[in-house]
C-alpha positions in Angstrom: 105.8 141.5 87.1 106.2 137.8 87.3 109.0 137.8 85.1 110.9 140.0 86.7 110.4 138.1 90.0 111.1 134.7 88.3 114.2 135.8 87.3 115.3 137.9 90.1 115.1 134.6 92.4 116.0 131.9 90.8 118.9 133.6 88.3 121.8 133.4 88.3 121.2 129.6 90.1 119.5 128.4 86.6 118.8 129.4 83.5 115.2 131.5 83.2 113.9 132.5 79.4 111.3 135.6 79.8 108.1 135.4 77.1 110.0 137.0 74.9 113.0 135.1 74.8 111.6 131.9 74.4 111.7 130.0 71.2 108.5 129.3 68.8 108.3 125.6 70.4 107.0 127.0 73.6 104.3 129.5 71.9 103.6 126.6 69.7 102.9 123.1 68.9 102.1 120.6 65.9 98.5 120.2 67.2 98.1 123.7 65.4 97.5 125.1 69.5 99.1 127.8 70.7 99.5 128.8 74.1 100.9 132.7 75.7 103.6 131.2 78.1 105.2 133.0 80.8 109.0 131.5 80.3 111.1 128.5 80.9 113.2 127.8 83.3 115.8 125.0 83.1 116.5 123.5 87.1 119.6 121.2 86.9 118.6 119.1 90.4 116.1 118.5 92.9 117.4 121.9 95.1 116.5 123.6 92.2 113.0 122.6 92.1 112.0 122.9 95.4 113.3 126.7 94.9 111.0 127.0 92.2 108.4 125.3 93.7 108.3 127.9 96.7 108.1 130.7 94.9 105.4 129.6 93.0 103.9 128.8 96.2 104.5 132.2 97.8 103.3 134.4 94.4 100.7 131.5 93.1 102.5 130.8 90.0 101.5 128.5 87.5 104.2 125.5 86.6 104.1 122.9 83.9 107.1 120.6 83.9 108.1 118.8 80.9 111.0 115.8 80.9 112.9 117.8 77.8 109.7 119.1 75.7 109.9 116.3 72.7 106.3 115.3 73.2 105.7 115.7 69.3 102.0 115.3 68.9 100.6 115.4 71.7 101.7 119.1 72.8 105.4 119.0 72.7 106.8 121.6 74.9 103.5 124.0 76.0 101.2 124.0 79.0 98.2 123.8 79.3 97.1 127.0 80.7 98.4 130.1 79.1 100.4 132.2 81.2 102.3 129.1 82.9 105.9 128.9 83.3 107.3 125.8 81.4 109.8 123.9 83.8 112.0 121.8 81.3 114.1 119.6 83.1 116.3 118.7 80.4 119.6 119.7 82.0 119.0 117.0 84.7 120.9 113.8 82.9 121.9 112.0 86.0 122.6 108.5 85.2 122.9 106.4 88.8 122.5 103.1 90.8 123.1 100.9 87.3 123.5 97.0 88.6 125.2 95.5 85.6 124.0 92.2 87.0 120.2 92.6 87.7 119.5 95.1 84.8 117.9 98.0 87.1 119.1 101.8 86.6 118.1 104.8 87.9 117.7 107.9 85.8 117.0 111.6 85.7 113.9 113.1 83.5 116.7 114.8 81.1 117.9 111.4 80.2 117.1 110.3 76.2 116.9 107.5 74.5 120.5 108.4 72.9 122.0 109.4 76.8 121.1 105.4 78.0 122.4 104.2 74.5 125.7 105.7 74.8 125.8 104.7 78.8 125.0 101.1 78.5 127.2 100.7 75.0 130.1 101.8 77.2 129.5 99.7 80.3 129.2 96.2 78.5 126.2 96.8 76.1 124.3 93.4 78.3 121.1 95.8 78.5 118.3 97.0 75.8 117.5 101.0 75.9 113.2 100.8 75.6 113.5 102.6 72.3 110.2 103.9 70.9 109.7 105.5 67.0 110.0 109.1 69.1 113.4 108.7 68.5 117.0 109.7 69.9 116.4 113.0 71.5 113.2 111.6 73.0 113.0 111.1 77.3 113.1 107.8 78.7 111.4 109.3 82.1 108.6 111.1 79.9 107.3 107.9 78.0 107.7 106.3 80.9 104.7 108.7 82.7 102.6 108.2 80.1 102.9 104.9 80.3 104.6 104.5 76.6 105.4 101.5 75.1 108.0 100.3 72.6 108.9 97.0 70.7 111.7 95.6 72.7 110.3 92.8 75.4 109.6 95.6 78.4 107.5 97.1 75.8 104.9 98.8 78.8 107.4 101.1 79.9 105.4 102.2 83.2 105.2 98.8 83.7 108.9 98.4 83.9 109.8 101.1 86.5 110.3 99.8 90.2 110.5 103.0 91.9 110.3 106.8 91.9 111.3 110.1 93.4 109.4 113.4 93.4 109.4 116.4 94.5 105.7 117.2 95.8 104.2 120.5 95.0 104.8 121.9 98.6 108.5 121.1 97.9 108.6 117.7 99.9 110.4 114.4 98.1 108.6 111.7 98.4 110.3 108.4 98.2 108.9 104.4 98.6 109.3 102.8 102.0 112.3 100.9 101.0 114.2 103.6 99.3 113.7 105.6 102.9 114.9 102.9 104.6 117.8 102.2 102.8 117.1 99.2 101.0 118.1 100.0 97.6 118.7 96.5 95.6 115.2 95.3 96.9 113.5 98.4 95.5 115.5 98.4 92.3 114.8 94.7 91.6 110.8 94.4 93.3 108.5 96.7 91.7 105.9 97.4 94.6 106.6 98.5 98.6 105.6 97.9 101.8 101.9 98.9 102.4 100.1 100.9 99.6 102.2 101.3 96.6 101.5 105.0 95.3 104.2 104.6 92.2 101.1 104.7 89.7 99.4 107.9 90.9 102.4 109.5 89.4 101.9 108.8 86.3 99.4 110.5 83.7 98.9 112.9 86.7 99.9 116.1 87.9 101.0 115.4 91.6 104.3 116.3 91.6 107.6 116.7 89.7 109.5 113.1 89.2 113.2 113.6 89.6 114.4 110.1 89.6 112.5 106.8 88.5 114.3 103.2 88.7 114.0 101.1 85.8 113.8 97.3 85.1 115.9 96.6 81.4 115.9 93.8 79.4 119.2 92.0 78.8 120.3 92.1 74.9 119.8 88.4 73.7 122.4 86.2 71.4 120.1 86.4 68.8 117.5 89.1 67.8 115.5 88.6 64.8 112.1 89.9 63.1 109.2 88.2 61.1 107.3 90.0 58.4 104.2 88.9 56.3 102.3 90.8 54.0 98.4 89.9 53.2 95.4 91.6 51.9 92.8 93.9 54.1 90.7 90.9 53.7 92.1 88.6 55.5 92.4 91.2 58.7 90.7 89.1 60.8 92.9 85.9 60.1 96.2 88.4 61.1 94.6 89.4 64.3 93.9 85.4 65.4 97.9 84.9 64.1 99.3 87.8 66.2 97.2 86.7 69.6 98.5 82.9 68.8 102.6 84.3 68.5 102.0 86.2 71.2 100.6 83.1 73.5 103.1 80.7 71.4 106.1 83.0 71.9 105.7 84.4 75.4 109.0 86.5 76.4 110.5 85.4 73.6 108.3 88.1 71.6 108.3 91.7 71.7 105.7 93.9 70.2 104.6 93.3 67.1 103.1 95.7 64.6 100.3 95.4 62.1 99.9 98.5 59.9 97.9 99.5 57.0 99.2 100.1 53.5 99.0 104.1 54.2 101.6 104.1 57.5 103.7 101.5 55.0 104.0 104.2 52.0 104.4 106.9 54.2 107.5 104.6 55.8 108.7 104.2 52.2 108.3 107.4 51.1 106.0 106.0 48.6 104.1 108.3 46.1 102.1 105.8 44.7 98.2 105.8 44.9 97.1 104.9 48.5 94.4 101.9 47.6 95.0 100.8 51.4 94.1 96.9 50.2 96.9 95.1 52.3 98.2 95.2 56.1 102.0 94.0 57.0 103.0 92.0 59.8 106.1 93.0 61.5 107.8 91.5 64.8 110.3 90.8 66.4 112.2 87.5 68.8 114.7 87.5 71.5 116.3 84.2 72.5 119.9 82.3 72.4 121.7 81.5 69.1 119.4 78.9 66.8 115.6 80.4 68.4 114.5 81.2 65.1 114.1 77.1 64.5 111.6 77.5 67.2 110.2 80.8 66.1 109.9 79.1 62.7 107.9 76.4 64.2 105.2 78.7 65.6 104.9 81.0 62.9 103.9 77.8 60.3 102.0 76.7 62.7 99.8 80.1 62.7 100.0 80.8 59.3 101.7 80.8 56.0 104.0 83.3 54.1 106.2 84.7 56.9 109.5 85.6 56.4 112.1 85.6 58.9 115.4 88.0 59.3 118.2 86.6 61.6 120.9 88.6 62.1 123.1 87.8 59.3 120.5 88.3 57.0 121.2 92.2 58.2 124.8 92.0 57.6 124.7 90.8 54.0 122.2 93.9 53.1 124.5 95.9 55.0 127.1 94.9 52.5 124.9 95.0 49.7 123.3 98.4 50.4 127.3 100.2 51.6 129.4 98.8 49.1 127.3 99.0 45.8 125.1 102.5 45.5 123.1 100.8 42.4 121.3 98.7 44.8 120.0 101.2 47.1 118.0 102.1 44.0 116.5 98.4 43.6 113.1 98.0 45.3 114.9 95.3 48.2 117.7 98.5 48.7 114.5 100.9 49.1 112.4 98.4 51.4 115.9 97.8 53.4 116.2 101.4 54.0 113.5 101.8 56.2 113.1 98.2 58.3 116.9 98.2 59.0 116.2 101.4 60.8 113.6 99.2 62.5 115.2 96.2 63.3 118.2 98.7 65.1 115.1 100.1 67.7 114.7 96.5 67.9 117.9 96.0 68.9 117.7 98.8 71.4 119.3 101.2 69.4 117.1 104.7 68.9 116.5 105.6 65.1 114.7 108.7 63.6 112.5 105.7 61.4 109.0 107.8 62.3 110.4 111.3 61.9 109.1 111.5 58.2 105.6 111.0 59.3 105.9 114.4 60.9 106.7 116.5 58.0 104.1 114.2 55.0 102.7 117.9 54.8 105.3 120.3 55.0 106.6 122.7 52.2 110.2 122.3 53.0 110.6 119.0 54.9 114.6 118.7 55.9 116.8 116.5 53.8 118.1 115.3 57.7 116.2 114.8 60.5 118.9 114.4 63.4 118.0 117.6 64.6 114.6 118.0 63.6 111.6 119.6 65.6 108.4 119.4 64.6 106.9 121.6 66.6 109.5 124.2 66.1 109.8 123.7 62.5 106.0 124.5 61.7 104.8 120.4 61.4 101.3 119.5 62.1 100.5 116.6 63.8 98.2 114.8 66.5 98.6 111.3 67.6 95.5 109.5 68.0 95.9 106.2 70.1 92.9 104.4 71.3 93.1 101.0 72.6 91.5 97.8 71.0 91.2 94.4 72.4 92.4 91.8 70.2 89.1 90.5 69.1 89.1 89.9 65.0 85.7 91.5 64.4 86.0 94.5 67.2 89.5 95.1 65.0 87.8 95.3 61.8 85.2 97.3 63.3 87.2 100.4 64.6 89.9 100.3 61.6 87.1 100.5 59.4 85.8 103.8 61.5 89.1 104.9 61.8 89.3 104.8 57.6 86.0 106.2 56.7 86.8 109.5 59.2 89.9 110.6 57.9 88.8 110.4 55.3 85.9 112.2 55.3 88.1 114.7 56.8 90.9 114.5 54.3 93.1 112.8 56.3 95.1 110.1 54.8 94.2 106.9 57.4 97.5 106.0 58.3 97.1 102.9 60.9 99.2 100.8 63.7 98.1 98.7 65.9 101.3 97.7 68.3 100.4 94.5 70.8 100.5 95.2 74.0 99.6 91.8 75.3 98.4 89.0 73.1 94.9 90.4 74.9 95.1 94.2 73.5 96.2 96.0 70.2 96.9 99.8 70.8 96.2 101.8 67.6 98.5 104.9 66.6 97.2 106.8 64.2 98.8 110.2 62.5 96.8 112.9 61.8 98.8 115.4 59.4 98.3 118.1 57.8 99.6 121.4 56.9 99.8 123.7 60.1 100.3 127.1 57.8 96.9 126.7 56.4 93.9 127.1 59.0 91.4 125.3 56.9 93.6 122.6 57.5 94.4 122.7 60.8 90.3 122.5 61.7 89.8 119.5 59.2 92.4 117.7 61.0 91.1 119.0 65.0 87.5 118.2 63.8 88.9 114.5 63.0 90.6 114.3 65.9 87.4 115.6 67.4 84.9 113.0 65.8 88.0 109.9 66.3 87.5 110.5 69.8 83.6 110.6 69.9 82.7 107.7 67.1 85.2 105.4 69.2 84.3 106.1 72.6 81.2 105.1 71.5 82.3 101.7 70.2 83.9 101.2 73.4 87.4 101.9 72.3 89.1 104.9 74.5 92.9 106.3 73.5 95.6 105.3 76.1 97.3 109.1 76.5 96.0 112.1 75.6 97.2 115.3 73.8 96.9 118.8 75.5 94.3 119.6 73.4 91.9 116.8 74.4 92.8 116.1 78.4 90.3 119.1 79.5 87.4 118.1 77.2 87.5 113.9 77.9 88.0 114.5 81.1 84.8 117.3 81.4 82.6 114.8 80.0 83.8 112.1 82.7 83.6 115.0 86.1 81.3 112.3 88.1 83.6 109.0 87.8 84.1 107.6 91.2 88.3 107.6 89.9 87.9 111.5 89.4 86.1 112.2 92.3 89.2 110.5 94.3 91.9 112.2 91.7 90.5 115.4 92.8 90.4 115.0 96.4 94.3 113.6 96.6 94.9 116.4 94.3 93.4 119.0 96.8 95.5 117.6 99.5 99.1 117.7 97.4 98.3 120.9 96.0 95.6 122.9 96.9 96.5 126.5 94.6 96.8 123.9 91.8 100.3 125.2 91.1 101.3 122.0 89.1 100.3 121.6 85.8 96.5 122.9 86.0 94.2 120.8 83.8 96.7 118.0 83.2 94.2 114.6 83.0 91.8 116.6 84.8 
C-alpha cells in the first residue's frame, strides 16, 4: 500500500525505487545487518523534501535520510527501522556562496569529496577539500554530521561549519538569525548567531533533514610536508609524550597526525607477512610557507630522534622514480611509496581510495580497482570501532592493550589508529573485518564489537560515532541522562510521530 502511495505522489517529480527494485546496498550492510526497507527515493531540492515530508506526515511514514549512502561501516545506506523509506539525497550537488577570499562555501548533502576537488581545482585551487580515508565518492555534508575528522588543519569537520539549513520534520526550514536576516558574509565567516546557537543539535541527531551547511576551508599552503618515525610497541608511551609536544610545538602549522600499529601498517601494504604487532609508526603532516620544514625540523629533534621528513620535492623525485622505471615499484622504497603517496595527496586535499583495501582483507574476490567499489554492495564486512582516548601515555597503553587482547580473542586481527584530535585527545579507529558470507564469522566479529564497547566504557573510553547496529543499545543503557532526557523532549516538539529517522542516537 505504501508503495503504491509513495510513488503515486511524489513520481514523476523524483525518482522512487519500490522494495523490490532497490539494490542489495539498501537490504544490506557490511556490519553483516540487514534491514526490510520500504524504497528510496532520490529528492533533488528542498521542494522536494518538504513534499516528502508531508506525506509522511499525512500516512505516518517512516523516513531515514542519508547524504549519498557511503557510510561504509557504520551502516552504509539502511535505516534503522525496517520498513523505512531511505531518502538519499545524492542528486542534490549544489555548490553555492564560495568566497574565494575568506575560504567559506556552501554546499548541498550530495556533494563528495571528488565534487569540491574538481570545484575548487577549477576556481584557483587556494582552498583544501577536508579529505578523510572514506574516500572520493564519500559526502562532505555527511562527515560533517557526525562530526568526522580528517588530516588536513580543519581536521574536526563539525567544527568547521558556520552555518546550516534544514528542513524540519513538519516541513519548515530552519535557518540561523543572520542568514534570515540577510547577513550572509557574517554568517559564512562567524561560526555562532545571535542568541542560542542550535547549529550543534543537528548533528548526530535526528531533527531534521540538512539541506545546506556553510563551511570554513583551509587555504592550501606553499609548502606541505609529512614526518614519519617508526619505533617499537615499547616505547608507546615515549610516542604519545612526542605527538602531544608537536602538537603544542607546532600549533596550526600541524594537521593530524597518525600513530598506528604494525597490523593497520601491513594491511596498508598489503603485507602477508606474520603480524608480530612489535612496532607503531608515526605519520604527520605540516603546512606553512616555502622553508617551514627548517622549523618543523627544529621541533621534531627537539621531541625525539629518528624522524624523517618529506618536502615536496622529495614526492616528485619518487614520482619519477616510481613512473619512469617499473623495476622500482618492485623495490621495497617503490612498495612503501605506493601507499603513503596516496596519503600525502589526502594531505594535500586531494581524496584517494588509500583505506579501501581495509574493506575487502576478507573477501574471496576483492577487485583489482577500487574506484568504484562498494562495500556494502559488494558483500564486505566491516564495523568501525572508534572510541576516544585522551592523550595520557599510560591511559594509551592501557586501552590499546584491551583493544589487542579482544580481537583477538575474537579472531580479529587488532588493526589500530589513533588520529590526534587535539594535542589533548587521540581518537582510536579500529577495523573490525571479517568475512560477511560466513555467519560464524559475522557473530565473532558483532560479539567483538560487542565486548570493545563494554570493556572500554568501562575504562572510561566511549567511541565518538556510532554504527546502526549499536546507537539503540548505548543509548538504552544511558535512557536517564539529564542530555537524553532533554534530547527527547526537543525531539517530541520537532517531531512528535517520530517520522525522521526513528532510533537514530536515541
Amino acid at each position: 500500500m505504501s508503495e503504491h502511495l509513495v510513488r503515486e505522489s511524489l513520481s514523476p517529480d523524483m525518482e522512487v525505487l519500490g522494495k523490490d527494485e532497490i539494490s542489495a546496498k539498501y537490504r544490506s550492510s557490511s556490519l553483516g545487518i540487514d534491514r526490510a526497507t520500504a524504497g528510496v527515493i532520490f529528492p533533488e531540492n528542498a521542494e522536494h523534501i518538504q513534499k516528502i515530508l508531508k506525506l509522511a506526515h499525512a500516512h505516518k511514514l517512516l523516513l531515514y535520510p542519508v547524504s549519498v549512502g557511503n557510510n561504509w561501516g557504520y551502516g552504509g545506506s539502511l535505516p534503522i527501522k525496517d520498513g523505512s523509506w531511505v531518502v538519499n539525497l545524492k542528486k542534490m550537488k549544489g555548490i553555492s556562496e564560495f568566497n574565494e577570499e575568506l575560504g567559506t562555501i556552501t554546499l548541498e548533502p550530495g556533494v563528495t569529496q571528488q565534487d569540491l576537488y574538481e570545484f575548487l581545482f577549477a576556481n584557483g585551487n587556494s582552498w583544501l577539500v577536508p579529505t578523510t580515508g572514506a574516500g572520493p565518492r564519500a559526502s562532505i555534508m555527511g562527515n560533517a554530521l557526525e562530526r568526522g575528522y580528517g588530516l588536513t588543519p580543519h581536521f574536526d569537520h563539525f567544527r568547521a561549519v558556520h552555518d546550516l539549513e534544514v528542513i524540519l520534520a513538519d516541513g519548515s526550514l530552519w535557518q540561523s538569525n543572520f542568514r534570515a536576516r540577510g547577513a550572509l558574509d557574517i554568517n559564512a565567516a562567524y561560526p555562532w548567531d545571535i542568541g542560542p546557537s542550535l547549529t550543534g543539535i543537528f548533528s548526530q541527531s535526528n531533527f531534521g533533514i540538512v539541506v545546506k551547511a556553510t563551511i570554513s576551508l583551509h587555504r592550501r599552503a606553499e609548502e606541505i610536508g609529512m614526518f614519519v618515525k617508526k619505533l617499537k610497541a615499547e616505547n608507546l608511551k615515549d610516542a604519545v609524550v612526542e605527538i602531544r609536544q608537536i602538537k603544542r610545538d607546532l600549533g596550526s602549522l600541524c594537521g593530524g597526525i597518525n600513530l598506528m600499529n604494525e597490523s593497520r601498517m601491513k594491511a596498508m601494504l598489503k603485507s602477508d607477512q606474520p603480524e608480530t604487532n612489535t612496532t607503531w609508526t608515526i605519520a604527520g603532516n605540516y603546512y606553512g610557507p616555502t622553508g617551514v620544514n627548517k622549523l618543523v625540523r627544529r621541533v621534531l629533534s627537539r621531541v625525539g630522534t629518528g624522524y624523517k621528513i618529506y618536502r615536496p620535492y622529495h614526492f616528485n623525485l619518487l614520482d619519477l622514480l616510481y613512473n619512469k622505471f617499473p623495476s622500482f615499484r618492485e623495490t621495497k622504497l617503490g612498495k612503501e611509496y605506493k601507499v603513503v603517496r596516496p596519503g600525502y595527496d589526502i594531505f594535500c586535499g586531494k581524496p584517494q581510495l588509500v583505506a579501501f583495501p581495509l574493506a575487502y582483507l576478507k573477501h574471496d574476490n576483492p577487485p583489482t580497482s577500487f574506484e568504484t567499489a562498494d562495500p556494502d554492495a559488494d558483500g564486505c564486512g566491516l564495523i568501525w570501532f572508534t572510541p576516544l582516548i585522551p592523550m595520557d601515555p599510560s591511559k594509551v597503553e592501557l586501552v590499546t592493550d584491551t583493544i589487542h587482547r579482544i580481537c583477538k580473542a575474537h579472531g580479529m586481527p587488532p588493526m589500530i589508529t589513533l588520529t590526534t584530535l587535539s594535542e589533548k585527545c587521540f581518537d582510536a579507529s579500529v577495523p573490525i573485518v571479517f568475512n560477511r558470507r560466513d555467519p560464524s564469522a559475522v557473530k565473532s566479529a558483532q560479539d567483538c564489537l560487542q565486548v570493545l564497547h563494554t570493556e572500554l566504557s568501562k575504562l572510561g573510553s566511549e567511541p565518538y560515532r556510532l554504527s546502526i547496529g549499536t546507537m539503540n543499545k548505548i543509548f538504552k543503557e544511558n535512557q536517564i541522562s539529564p542530555s537524553q532526557i532533554l534530547v527527547k523532549k526537543i525531539k517530541n516538539v520537532l517531531d512528535p510521530q517520530n517520522i525522521l529517522a526513528a532510533g537514530r542516537y536515541e
